[in-house]
C-alpha positions in Angstrom: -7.9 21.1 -2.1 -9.4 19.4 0.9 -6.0 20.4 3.3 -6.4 24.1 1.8 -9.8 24.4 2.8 -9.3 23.4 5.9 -5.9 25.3 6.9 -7.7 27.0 9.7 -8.0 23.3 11.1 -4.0 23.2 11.5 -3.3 24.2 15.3 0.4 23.7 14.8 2.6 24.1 12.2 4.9 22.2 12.7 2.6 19.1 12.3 1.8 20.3 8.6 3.0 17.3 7.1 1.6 14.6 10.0 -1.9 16.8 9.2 -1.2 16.6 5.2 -0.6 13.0 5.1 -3.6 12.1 7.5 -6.1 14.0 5.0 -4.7 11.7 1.8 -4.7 8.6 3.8 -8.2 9.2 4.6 -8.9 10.2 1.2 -6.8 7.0 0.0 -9.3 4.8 2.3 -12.1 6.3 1.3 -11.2 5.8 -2.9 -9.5 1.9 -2.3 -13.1 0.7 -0.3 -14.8 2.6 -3.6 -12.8 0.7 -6.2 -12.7 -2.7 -4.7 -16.2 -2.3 -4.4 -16.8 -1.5 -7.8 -14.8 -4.2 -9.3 -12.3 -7.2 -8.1 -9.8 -8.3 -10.1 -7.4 -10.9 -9.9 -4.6 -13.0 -11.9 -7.2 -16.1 -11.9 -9.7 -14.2 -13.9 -7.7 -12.7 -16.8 -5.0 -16.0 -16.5 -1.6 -15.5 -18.0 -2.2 -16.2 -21.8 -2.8 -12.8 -22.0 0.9 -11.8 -20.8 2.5 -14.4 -23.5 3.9 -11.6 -25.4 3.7 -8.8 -22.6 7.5 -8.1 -21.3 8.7 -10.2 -18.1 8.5 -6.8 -16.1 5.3 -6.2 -16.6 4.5 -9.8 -15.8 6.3 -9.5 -12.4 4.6 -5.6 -12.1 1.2 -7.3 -12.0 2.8 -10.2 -10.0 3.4 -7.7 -7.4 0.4 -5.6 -7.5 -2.2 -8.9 -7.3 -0.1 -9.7 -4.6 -0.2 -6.7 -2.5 -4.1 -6.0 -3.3 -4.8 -9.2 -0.9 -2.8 -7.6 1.7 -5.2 -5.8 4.6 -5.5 -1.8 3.4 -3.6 -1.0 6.7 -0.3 -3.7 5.9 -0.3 -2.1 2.0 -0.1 0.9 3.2 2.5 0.7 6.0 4.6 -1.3 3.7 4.2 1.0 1.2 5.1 4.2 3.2 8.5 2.4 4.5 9.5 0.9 1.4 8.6 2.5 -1.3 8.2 6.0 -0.1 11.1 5.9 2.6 9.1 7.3 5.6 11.1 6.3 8.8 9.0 4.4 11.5 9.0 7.3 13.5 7.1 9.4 10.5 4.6 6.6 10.2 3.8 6.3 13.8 3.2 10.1 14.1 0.6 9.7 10.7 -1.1 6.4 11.6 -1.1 7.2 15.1 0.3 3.0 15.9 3.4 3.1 18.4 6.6 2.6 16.5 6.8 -1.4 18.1 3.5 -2.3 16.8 4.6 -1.0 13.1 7.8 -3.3 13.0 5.4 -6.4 14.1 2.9 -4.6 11.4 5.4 -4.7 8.8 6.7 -8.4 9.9 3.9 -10.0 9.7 2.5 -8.1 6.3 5.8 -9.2 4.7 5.4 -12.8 5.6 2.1 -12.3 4.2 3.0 -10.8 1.2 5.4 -13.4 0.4 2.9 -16.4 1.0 0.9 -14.1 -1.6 3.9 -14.4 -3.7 4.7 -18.4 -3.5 4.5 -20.1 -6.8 5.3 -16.9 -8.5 9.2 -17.6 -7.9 10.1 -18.4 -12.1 8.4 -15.3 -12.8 9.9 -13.1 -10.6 13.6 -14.4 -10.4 13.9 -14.5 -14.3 
């Protein structure tokens, strides 16, 4: 609704998508600052005797997620463009605005970080 509304905004088409995604990542900003405001969770409040009878890829699901959510907004979402929505670097660097070397040191370092988020969790995720 926001990128309709704003269509006269657009000075070149052929940066549609570019323009597109910039509006939901600022959008995604905006509602991830709101909800991690309102309410922090984490796998130290709830504990895992909740998951006893819960399926092991669910467990691993929520492994994941805690995981991620201590990441920086700006390494969750880079990683989350290249590897889970396929975006090339090039792609991300024309969204995000970083040059294409900075978001291969980006998504370096947030994987090491993600899996020092992940240590301990090795049973649960390899079984």
């Amino acid at each position: 609704m926001r990128a309709f509304l704003n269509l006269k905004k657009l000075k070149k088409e052929e940066k549609f998508k570019s323009w597109l995604c910039k509006i939901a990542l600022n959008l995604a900003k905006k509602e991830y600052k709101r909800r991690k405001a309102m309410e922090e969770k984490s796998l130290e409040n709830y504990g895992f005797f909740y998951l006893e009878n819960e399926n092991k890829e669910k467990k691993k699901s929520i492994i994941i997620n805690e995981a991620l959510n201590k990441l920086k907004f700006k390494d969750k979402f880079i990683l989350s463009l290249f590897y889970y929505n396929g975006f090339s670097l090039k792609e991300i660097e024309e969204l995000s605005g970083i040059k294409e070397d900075n978001l291969k040191m980006i998504l370096c370092r947030a994987m090491q970080k993600l899996r020092k988020n992940l240590e301990g969790y090795e049973y649960e995720l390899l079984s």
